[in-house]
PyMOL commands that place a pseudoatom at each C-alpha (Angstrom):
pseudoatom trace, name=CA, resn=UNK, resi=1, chain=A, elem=C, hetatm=0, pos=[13.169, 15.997, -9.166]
pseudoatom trace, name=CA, resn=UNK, resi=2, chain=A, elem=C, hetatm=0, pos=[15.574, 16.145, -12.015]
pseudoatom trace, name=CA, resn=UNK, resi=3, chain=A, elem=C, hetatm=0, pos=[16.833, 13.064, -14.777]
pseudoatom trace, name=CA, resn=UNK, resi=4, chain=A, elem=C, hetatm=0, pos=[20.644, 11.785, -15.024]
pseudoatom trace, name=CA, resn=UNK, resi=5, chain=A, elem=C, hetatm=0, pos=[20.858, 9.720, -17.815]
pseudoatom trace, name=CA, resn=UNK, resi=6, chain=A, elem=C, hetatm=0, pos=[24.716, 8.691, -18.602]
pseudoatom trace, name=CA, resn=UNK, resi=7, chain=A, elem=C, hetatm=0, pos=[27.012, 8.754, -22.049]
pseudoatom trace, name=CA, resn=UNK, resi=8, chain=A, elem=C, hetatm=0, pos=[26.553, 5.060, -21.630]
pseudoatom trace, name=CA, resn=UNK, resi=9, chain=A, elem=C, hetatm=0, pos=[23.256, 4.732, -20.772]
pseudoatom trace, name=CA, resn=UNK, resi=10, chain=A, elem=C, hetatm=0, pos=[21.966, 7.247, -23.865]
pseudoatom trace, name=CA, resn=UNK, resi=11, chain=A, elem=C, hetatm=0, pos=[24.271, 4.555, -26.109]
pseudoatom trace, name=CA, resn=UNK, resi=12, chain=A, elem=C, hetatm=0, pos=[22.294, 1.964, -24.933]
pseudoatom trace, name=CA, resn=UNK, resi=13, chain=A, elem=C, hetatm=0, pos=[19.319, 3.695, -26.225]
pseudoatom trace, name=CA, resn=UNK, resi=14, chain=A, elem=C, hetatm=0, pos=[20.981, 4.673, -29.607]
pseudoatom trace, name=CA, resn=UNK, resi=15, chain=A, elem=C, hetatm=0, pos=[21.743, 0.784, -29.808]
pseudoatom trace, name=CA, resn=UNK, resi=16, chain=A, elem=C, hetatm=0, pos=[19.042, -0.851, -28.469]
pseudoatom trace, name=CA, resn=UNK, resi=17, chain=A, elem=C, hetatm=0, pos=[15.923, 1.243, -29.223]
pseudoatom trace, name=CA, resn=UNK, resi=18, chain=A, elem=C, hetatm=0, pos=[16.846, 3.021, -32.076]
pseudoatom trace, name=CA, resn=UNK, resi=19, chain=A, elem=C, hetatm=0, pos=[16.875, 6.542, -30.714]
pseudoatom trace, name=CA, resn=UNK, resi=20, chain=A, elem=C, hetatm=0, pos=[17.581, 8.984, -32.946]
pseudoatom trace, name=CA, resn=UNK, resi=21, chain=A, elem=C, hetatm=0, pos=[18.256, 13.453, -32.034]
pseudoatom trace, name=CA, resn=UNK, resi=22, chain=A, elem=C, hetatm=0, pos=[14.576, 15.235, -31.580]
pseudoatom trace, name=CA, resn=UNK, resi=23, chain=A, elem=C, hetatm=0, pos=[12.952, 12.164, -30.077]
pseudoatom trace, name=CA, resn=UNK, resi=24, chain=A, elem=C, hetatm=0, pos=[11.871, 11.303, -26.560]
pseudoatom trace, name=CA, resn=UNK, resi=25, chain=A, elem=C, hetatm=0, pos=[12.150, 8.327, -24.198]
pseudoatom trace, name=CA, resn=UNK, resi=26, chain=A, elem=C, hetatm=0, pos=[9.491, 8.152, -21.549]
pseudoatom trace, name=CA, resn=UNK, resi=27, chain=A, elem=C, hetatm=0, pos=[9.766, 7.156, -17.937]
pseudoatom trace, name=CA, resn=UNK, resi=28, chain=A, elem=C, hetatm=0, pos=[6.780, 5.815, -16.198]
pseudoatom trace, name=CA, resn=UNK, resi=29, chain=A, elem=C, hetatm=0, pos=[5.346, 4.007, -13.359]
pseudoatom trace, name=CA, resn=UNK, resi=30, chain=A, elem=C, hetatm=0, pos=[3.808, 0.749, -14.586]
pseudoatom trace, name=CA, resn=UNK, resi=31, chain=A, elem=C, hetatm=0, pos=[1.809, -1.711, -12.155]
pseudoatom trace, name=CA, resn=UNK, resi=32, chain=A, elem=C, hetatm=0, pos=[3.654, -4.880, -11.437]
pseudoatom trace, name=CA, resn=UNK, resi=33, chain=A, elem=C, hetatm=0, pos=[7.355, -5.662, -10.144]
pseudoatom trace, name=CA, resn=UNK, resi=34, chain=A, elem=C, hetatm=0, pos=[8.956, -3.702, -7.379]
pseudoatom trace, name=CA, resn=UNK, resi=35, chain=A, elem=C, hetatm=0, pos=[11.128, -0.519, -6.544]
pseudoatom trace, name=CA, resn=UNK, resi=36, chain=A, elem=C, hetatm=0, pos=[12.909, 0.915, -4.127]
pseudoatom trace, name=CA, resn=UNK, resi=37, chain=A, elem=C, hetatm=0, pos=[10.086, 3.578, -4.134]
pseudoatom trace, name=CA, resn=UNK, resi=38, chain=A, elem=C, hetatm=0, pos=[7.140, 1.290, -4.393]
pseudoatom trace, name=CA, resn=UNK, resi=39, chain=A, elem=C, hetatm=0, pos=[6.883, -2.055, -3.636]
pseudoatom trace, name=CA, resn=UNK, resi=40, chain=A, elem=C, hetatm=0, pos=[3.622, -3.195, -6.318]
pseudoatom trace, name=CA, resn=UNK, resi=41, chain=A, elem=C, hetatm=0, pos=[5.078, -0.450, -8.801]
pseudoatom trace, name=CA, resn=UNK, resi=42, chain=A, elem=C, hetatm=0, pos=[8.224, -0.463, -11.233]
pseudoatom trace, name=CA, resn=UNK, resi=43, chain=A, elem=C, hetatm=0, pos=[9.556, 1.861, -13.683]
pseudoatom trace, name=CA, resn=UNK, resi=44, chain=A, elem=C, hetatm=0, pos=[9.141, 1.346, -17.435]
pseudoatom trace, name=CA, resn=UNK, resi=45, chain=A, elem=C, hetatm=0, pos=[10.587, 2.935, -20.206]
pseudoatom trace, name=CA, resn=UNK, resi=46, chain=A, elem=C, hetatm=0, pos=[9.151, 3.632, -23.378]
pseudoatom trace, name=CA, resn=UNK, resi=47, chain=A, elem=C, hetatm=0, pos=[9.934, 5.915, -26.676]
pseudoatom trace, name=CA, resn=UNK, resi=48, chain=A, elem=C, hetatm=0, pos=[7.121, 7.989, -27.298]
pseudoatom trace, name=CA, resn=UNK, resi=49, chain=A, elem=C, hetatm=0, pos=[6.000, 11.726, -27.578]
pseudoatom trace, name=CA, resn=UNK, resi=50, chain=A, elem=C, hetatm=0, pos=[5.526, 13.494, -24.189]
pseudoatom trace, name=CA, resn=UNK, resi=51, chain=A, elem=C, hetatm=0, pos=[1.970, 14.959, -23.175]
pseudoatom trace, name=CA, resn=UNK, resi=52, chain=A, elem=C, hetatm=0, pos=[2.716, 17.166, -20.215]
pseudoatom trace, name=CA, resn=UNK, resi=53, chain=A, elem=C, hetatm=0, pos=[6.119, 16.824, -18.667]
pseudoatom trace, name=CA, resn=UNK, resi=54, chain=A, elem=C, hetatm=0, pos=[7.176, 17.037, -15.424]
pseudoatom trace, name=CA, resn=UNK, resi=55, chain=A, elem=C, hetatm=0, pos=[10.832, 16.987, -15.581]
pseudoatom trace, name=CA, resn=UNK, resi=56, chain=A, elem=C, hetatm=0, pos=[13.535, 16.428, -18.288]
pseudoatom trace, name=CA, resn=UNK, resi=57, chain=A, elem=C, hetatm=0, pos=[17.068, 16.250, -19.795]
pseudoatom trace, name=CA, resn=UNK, resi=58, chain=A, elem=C, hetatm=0, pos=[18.378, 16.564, -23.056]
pseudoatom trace, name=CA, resn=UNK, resi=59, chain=A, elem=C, hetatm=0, pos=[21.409, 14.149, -23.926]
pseudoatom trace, name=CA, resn=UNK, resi=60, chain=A, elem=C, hetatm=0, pos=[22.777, 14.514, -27.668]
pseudoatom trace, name=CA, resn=UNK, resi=61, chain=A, elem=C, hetatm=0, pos=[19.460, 16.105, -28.459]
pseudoatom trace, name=CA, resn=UNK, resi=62, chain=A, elem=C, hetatm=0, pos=[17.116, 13.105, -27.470]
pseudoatom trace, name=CA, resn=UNK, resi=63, chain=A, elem=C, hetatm=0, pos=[14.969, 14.559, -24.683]
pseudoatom trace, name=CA, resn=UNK, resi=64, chain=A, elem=C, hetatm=0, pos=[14.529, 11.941, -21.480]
pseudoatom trace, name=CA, resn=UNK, resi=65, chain=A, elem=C, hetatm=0, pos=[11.434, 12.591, -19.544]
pseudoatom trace, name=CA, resn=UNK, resi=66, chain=A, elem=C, hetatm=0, pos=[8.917, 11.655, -17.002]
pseudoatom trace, name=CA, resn=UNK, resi=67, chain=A, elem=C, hetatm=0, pos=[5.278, 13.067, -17.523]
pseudoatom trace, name=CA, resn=UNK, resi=68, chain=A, elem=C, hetatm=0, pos=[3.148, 14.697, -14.826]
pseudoatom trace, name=CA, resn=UNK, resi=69, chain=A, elem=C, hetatm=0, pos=[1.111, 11.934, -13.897]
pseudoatom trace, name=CA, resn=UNK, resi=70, chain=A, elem=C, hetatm=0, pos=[4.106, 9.894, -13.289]
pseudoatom trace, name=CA, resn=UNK, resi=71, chain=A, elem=C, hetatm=0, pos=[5.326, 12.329, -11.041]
pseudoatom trace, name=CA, resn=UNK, resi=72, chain=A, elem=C, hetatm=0, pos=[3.911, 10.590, -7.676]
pseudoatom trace, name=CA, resn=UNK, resi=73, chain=A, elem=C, hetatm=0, pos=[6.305, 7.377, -8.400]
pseudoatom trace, name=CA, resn=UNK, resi=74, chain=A, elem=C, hetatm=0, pos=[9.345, 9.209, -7.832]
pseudoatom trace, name=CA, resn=UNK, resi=75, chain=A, elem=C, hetatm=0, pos=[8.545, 10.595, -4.362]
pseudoatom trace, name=CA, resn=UNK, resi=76, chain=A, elem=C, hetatm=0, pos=[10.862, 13.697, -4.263]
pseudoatom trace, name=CA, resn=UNK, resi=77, chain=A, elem=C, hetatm=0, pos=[13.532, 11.660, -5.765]
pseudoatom trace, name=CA, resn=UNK, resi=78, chain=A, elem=C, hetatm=0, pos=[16.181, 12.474, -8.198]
pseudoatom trace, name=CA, resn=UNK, resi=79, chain=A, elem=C, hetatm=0, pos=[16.212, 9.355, -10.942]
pseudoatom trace, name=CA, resn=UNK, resi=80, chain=A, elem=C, hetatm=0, pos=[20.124, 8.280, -12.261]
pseudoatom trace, name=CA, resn=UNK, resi=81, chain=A, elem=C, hetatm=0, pos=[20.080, 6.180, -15.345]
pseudoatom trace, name=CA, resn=UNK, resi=82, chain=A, elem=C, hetatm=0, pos=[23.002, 4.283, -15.800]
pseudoatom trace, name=CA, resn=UNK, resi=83, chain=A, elem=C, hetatm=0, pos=[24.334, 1.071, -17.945]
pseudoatom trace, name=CA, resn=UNK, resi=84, chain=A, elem=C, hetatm=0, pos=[24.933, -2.393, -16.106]
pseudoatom trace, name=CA, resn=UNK, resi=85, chain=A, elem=C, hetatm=0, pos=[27.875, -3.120, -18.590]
pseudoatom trace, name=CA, resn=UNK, resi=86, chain=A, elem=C, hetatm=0, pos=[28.009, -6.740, -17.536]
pseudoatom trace, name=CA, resn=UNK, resi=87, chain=A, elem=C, hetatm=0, pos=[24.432, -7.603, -18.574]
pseudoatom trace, name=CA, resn=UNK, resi=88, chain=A, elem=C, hetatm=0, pos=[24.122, -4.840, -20.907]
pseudoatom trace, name=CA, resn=UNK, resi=89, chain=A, elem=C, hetatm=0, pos=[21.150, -3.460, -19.613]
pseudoatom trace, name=CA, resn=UNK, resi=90, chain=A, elem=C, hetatm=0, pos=[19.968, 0.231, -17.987]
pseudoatom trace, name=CA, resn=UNK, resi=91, chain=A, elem=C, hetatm=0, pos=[19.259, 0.167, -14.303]
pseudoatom trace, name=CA, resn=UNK, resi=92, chain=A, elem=C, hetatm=0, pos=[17.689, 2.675, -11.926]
pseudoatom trace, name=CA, resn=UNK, resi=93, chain=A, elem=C, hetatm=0, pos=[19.497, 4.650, -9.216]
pseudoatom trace, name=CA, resn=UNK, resi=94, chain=A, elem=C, hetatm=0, pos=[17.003, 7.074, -6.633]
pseudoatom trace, name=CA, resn=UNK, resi=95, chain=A, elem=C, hetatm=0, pos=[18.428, 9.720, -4.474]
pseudoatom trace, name=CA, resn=UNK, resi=96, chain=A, elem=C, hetatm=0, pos=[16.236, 11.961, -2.002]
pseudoatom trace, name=CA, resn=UNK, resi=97, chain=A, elem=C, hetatm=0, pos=[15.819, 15.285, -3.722]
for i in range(1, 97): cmd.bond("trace and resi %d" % i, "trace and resi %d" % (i + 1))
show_as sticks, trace
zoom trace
């Protein structure tokens, strides 16, 4: 599995949570919602210190990850973040690894 995270999505972060070079923005499978992947499951986003990553990028030296036990939401699937420009708001893209 491997992270995409675009220039305009890692704005977004800059912008709206206050991201700042050396910190990290977790991805992680919270109960309630739906995915593609999982239909009880959706993914949330937080910014907080890793514990035991899985997979990860580094974008303008903020590091994006998704820990080990989040692992299973993905499903051998690659994650694209990405920026909705017209509601200004970060949406989820999955691709079969």
């Amino acid at each position: 599995m491997k992270i995409i995270v675009t220039d305009e999505a890692c704005t977004w972060f800059k912008e709206e949570m206050d991201v700042v070079s050396g910190e990290h923005i977790r991805f992680f499978a919270r109960y309630g919602g739906a995915s593609p992947l999982h239909e009880a499951f959706s993914l949330g986003v937080t910014k907080e210190e890793p514990d035991e990553i899985a997979t990860q990028v580094t974008h303008e030296g903020v590091v994006y990850y998704v820990d080990r036990h989040d692992q299973w939401f993905f499903d051998e699937h690659d994650l694209t973040v990405q920026l909705a420009e017209d509601l200004n708001e970060i949406t989820y893209a999955y691709k079969k690894s």
